[in-house]
C-alpha positions as CSV (number, residue, x, y, z in Angstrom):
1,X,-2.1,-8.7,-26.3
2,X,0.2,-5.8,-26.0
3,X,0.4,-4.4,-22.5
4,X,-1.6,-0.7,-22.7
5,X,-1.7,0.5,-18.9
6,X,-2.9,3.5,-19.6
7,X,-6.4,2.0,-21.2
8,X,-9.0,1.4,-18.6
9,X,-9.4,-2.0,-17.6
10,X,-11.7,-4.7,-18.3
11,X,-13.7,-4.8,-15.1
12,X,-16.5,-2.5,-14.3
13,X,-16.0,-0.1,-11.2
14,X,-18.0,-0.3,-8.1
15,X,-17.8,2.4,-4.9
16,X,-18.5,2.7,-1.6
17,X,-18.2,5.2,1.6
18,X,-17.3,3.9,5.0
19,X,-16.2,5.4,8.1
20,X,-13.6,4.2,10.3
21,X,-12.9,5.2,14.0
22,X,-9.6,5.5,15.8
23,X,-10.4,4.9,20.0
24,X,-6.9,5.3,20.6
25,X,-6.9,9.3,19.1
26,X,-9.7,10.4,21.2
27,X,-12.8,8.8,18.6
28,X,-10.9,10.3,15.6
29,X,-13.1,9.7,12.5
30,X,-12.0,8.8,9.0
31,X,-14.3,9.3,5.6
32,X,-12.7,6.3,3.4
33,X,-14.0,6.0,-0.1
34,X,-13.6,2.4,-1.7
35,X,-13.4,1.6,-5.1
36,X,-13.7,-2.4,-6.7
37,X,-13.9,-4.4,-9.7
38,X,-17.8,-4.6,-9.6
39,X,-19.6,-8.0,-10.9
40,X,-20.5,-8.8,-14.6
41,X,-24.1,-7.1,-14.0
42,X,-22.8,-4.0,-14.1
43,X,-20.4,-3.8,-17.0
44,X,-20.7,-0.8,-18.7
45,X,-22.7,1.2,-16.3
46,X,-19.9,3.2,-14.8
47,X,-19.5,4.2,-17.7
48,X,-22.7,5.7,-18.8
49,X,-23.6,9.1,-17.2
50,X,-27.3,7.8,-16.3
51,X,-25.6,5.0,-13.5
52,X,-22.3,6.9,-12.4
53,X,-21.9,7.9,-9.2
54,X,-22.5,11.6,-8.1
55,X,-21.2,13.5,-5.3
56,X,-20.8,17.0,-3.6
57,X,-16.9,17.4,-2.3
58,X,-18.5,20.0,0.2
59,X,-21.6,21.5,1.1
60,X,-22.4,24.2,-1.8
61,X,-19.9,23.0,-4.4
62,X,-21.1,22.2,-7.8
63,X,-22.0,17.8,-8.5
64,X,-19.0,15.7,-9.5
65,X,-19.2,12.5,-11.3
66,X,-16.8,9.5,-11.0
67,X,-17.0,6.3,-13.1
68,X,-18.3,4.2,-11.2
69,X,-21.4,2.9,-9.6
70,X,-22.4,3.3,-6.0
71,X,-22.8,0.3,-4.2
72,X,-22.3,-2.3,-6.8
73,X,-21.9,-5.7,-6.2
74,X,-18.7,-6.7,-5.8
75,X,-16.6,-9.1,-8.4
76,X,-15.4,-12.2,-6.4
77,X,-11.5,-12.8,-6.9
78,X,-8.7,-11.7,-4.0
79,X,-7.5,-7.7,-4.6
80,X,-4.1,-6.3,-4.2
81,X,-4.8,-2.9,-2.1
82,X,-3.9,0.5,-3.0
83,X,-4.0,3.0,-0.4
84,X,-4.4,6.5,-2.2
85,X,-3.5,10.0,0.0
86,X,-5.0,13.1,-1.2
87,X,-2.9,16.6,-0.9
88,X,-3.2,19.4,1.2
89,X,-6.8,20.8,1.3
90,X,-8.4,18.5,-1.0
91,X,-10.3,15.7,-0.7
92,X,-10.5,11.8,-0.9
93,X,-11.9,11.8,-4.5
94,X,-9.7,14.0,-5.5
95,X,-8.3,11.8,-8.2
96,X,-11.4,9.0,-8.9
97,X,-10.1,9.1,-12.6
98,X,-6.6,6.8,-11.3
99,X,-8.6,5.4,-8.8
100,X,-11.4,3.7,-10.7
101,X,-8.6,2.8,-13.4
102,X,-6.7,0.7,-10.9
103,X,-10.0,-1.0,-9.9
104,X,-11.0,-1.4,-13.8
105,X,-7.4,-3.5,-13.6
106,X,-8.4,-5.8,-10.8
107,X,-7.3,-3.4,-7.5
108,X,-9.5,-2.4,-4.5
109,X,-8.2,1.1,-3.8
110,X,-9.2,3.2,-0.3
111,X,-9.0,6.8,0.2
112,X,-9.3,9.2,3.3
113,X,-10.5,12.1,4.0
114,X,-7.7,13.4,6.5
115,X,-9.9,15.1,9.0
116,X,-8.6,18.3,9.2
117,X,-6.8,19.1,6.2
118,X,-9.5,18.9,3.3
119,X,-11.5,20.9,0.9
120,X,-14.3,21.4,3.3
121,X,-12.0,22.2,6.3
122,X,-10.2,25.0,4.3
123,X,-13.7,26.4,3.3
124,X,-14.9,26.4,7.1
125,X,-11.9,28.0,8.0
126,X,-12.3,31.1,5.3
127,X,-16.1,31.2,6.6
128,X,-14.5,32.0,10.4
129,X,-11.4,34.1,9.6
130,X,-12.1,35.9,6.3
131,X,-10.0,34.1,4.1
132,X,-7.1,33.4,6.1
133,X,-6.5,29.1,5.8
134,X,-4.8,27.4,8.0
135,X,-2.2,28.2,10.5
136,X,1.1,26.2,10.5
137,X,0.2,24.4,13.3
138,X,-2.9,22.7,11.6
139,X,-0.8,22.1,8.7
140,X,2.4,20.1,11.0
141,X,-0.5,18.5,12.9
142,X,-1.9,17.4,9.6
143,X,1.4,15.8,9.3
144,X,1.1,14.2,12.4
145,X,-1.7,12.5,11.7
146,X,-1.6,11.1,8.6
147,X,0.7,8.3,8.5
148,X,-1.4,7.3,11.5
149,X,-4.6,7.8,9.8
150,X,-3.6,5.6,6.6
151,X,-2.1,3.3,9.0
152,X,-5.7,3.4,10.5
153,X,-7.5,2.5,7.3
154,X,-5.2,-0.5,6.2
155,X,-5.8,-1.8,9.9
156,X,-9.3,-1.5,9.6
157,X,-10.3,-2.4,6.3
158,X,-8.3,-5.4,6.6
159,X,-10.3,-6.3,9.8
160,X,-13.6,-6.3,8.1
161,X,-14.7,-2.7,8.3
162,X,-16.1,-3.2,4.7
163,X,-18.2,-6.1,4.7
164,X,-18.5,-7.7,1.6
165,X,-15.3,-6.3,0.3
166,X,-12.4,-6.8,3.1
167,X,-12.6,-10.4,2.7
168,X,-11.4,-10.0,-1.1
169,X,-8.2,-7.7,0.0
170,X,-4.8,-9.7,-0.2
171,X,-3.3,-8.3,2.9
172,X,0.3,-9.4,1.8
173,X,-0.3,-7.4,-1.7
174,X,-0.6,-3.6,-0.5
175,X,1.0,-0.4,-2.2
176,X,0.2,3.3,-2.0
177,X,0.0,6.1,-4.1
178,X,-0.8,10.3,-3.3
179,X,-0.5,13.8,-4.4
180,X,1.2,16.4,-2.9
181,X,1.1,16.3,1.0
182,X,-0.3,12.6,-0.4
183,X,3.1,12.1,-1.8
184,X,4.7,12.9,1.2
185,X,2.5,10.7,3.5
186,X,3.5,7.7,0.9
187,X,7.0,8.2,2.1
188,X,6.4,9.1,5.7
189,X,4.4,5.8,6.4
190,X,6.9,3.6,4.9
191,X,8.9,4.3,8.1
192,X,5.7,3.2,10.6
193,X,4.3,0.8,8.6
194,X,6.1,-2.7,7.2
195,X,3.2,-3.7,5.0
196,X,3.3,-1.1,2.0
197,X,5.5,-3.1,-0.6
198,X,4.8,-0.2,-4.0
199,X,4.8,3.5,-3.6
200,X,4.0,6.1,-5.9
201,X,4.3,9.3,-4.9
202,X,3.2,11.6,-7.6
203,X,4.6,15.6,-6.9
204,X,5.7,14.7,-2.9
205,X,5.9,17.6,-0.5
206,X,9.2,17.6,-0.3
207,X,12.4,20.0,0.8
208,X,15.2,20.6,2.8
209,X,15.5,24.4,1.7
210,X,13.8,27.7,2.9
211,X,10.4,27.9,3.4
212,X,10.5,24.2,4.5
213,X,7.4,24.0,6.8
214,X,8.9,21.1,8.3
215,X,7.1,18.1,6.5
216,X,10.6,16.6,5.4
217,X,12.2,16.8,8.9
218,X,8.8,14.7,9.9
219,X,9.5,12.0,7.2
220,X,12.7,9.6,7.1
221,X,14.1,7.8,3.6
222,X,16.6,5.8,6.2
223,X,14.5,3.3,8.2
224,X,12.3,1.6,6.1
225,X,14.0,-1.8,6.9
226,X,13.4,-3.4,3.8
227,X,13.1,-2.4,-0.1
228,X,10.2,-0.8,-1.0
229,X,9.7,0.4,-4.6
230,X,9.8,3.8,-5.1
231,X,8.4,5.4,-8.2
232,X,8.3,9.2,-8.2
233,X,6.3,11.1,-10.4
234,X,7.6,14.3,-11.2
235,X,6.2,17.7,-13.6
236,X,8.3,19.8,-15.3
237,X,6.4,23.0,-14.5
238,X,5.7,22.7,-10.9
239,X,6.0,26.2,-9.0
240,X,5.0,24.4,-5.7
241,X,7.5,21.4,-5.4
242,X,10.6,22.0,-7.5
243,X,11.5,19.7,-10.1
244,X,15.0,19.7,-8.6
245,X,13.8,19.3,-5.4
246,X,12.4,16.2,-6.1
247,X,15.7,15.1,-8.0
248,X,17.2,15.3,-4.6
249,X,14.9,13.1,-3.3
250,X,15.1,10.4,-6.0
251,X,19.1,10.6,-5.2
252,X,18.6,10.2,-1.6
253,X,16.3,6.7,-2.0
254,X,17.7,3.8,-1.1
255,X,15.5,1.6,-2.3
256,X,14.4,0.9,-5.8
257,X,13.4,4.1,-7.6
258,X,12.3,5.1,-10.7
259,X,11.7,8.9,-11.2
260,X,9.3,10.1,-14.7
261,X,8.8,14.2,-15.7
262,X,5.9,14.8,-17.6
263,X,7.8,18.1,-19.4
264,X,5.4,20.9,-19.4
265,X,2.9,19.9,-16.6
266,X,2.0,21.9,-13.8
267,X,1.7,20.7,-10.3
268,X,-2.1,19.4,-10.3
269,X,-1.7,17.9,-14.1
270,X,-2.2,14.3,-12.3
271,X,-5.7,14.8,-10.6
272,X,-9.5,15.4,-12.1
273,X,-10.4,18.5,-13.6
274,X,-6.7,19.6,-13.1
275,X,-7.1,22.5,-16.0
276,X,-9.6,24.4,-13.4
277,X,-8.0,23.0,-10.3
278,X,-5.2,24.9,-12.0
279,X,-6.4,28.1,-12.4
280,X,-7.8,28.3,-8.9
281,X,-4.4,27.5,-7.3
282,X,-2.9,30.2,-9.9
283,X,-5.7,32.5,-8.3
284,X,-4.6,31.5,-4.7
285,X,-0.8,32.3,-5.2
286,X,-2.2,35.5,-6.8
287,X,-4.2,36.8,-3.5
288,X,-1.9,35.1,-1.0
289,X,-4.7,32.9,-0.1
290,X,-2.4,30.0,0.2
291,X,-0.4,30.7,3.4
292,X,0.3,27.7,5.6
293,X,0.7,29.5,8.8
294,X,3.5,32.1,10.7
295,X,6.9,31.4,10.9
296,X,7.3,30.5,7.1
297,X,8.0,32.1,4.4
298,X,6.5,31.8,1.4
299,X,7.4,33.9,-1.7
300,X,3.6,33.9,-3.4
301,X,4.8,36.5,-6.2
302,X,7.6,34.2,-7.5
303,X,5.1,31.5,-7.2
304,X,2.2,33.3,-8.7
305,X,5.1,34.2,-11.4
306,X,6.3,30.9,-12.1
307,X,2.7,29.3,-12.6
308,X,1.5,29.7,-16.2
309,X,-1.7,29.7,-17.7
310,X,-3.2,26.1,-18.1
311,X,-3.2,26.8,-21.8
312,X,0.6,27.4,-22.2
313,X,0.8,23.4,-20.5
314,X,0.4,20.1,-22.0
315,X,-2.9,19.0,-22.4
316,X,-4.9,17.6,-18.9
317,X,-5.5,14.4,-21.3
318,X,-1.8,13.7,-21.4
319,X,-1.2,14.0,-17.0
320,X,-3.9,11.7,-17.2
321,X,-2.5,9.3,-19.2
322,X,1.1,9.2,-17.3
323,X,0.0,8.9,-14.3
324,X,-2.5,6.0,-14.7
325,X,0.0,4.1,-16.8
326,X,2.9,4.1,-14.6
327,X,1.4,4.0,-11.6
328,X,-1.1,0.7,-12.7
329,X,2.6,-0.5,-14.2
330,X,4.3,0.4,-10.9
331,X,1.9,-1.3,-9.4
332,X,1.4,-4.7,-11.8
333,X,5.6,-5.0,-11.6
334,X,5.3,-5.1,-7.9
335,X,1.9,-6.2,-6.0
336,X,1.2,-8.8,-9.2
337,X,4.3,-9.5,-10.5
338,X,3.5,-9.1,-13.8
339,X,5.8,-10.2,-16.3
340,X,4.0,-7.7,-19.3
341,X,4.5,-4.6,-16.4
342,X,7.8,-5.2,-16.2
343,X,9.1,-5.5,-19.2
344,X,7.1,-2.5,-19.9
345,X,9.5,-0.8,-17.5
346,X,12.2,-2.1,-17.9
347,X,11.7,-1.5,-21.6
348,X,11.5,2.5,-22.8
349,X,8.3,3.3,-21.4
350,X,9.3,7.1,-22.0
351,X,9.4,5.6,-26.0
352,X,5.8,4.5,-25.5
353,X,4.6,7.9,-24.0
354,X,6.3,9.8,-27.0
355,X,4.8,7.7,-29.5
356,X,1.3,9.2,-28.2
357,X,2.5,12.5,-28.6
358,X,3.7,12.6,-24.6
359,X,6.5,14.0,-23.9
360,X,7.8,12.6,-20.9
361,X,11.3,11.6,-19.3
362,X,11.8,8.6,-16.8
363,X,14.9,7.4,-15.6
């Protein structure tokens, strides 16, 4: 069969919440969601709306649905692990769309809330101040955090903190993947942690210029000690990390690197529901809701100005399809080993996307 890595896979998708505690940061606690190839009882039910899971992101905010089914039973086998970091202000199920596709493809995949920096901490913080989000220092101790906190959840789900799934993890078979300030904590842990052998960083917060609130002085490309696959996924459109930007980065990697542009996406085009995650985050840069913190400047008019309508971007079908496919590839060619994902890469995978009507660029 031809390889399609963009079509879900052929196991059904189970999910589960746990929560982890760190003793060594003062009792710090961790939301991790956990998605799994779920046993042959359950094919087919994450993908009918009367069995798929629901959940509120916060308090107040409409129902989401992901595909897959809460609590399932889990399929027995040994799982490569993919850690995924949300972005700044968002939330662990952020992206459930890539998620439950790398667990339809034989992945267990674990996502934290960074306490601190999510949706429901930005909303608590407009409740108390009026609108204003959060101050810098937040934001750098955000970055503090982080690589500690996913360094926290591969610790303990490896130990057993999810019964009934831990003990199908392959601990030598881990990669990571994450949006934005997720992105960045991709690259940032690579320095702390020697397990991580994939990562896909898809838009990183990342630059060296003005405005810079300090995130890349926090991460290093120079000390990883060993090669760790890099695949960067980059859109064309993006008013808050600068295609250019992250051409800087892909030069400065010295590890293996590949680097894709989906053309005419904006900088949410990877995640669920990115058409109205889009507009909101056009309505933030709008109203200056966005601000970080003092100290940093932040031209929200230029911004606001470069950040189009949804509708004059490529469709939210075809962000979708990118980054499932070349980060499940990313990931086949280097936690499996996959003969079929590598060639695919190594092929003209940007050939593949075209034919689909996708125009994207990967070199």
């Amino acid at each position: 069969m031809a390889y399609e890595p963009s079509s879900r896979g052929a196991a059904a998708v189970g999910v589960r919440t746990i929560v982890v505690r760190d003793e060594v940061r003062g009792g710090r606690t961790l939301t991790v969601e956990i998605w799994h190839p779920a046993a042959e009882p359950h094919r087919g039910q994450d993908l009918l709306p009367a069995t798929q899971d629901r959940f509120e992101v916060a308090p107040g905010l409409p129902v989401s649905v992901q595909r897959a089914v809460r609590n399932a039973e889990p399929l027995r086998g040994r799982f490569p692990l993919v850690l995924f970091l949300h972005g700044a202000n968002a939330h662990r199920r952020q992206s459930t769309e890539l998620c439950t596709h790398l667990a339809s493809h034989g992945y267990l995949v674990a996502a934290p809330d960074f306490t601190g920096n999510t949706t429901a901490d930005q909303l608590h913080d407009m409740q108390l101040e009026s609108g204003a989000t959060p101050r810098l220092a937040t934001f750098l101790q955000s970055a503090a955090d982080r690589p500690l906190d996913a360094q926290l959840v591969i610790d303990r789900v490896l130990a057993g903190a999810a019964p009934g799934l831990s003990e199908l993890v392959d601990g030598e078979r881990i990669g990571t993947a994450g949006q934005s300030f997720g992105g960045w904590t991709c690259l940032a842990l690579n320095s702390k942690d020697q397990r991580p052998k994939a990562c896909f960083p898809i838009v990183p917060g990342w630059s060296r210029g003005p405005g810079d609130p300090g995130l890349s002085a926090m991460a290093r490309l120079d000390d990883w000690g060993r090669d760790v696959p890099t695949f960067i996924l980059a859109a064309g459109r993006d008013s808050v990390v600068k295609l250019d930007v992250l051409r800087g980065l892909y030069r400065d990697l010295t590890v293996s690197k590949r680097l894709a542009v989906l053309r005419a996406a904006g900088h949410v085009h990877f995640a669920d529901d990115a058409e109205a995650v889009h507009e909101e985050l056009r309505a933030s840069f709008a109203s200056n809701a966005y601000l970080v913190g003092e100290g940093v400047t932040f031209d929200f008019a230029a911004m606001a100005a470069a950040t189009p309508p949804f509708a004059e971007l490529c469709p939210a079908e075809h962000g979708d399809a990118v980054v499932k496919g070349l980060c499940l590839a990313h990931m086949d060619a280097h936690l499996k080993q996959l003969p079929a994902a590598r060639a695919f890469l190594d092929g003209n995978p940007a050939a593949w996307f075209r034919a689909r009507g996708i125009d994207v660029d990967i070199h």
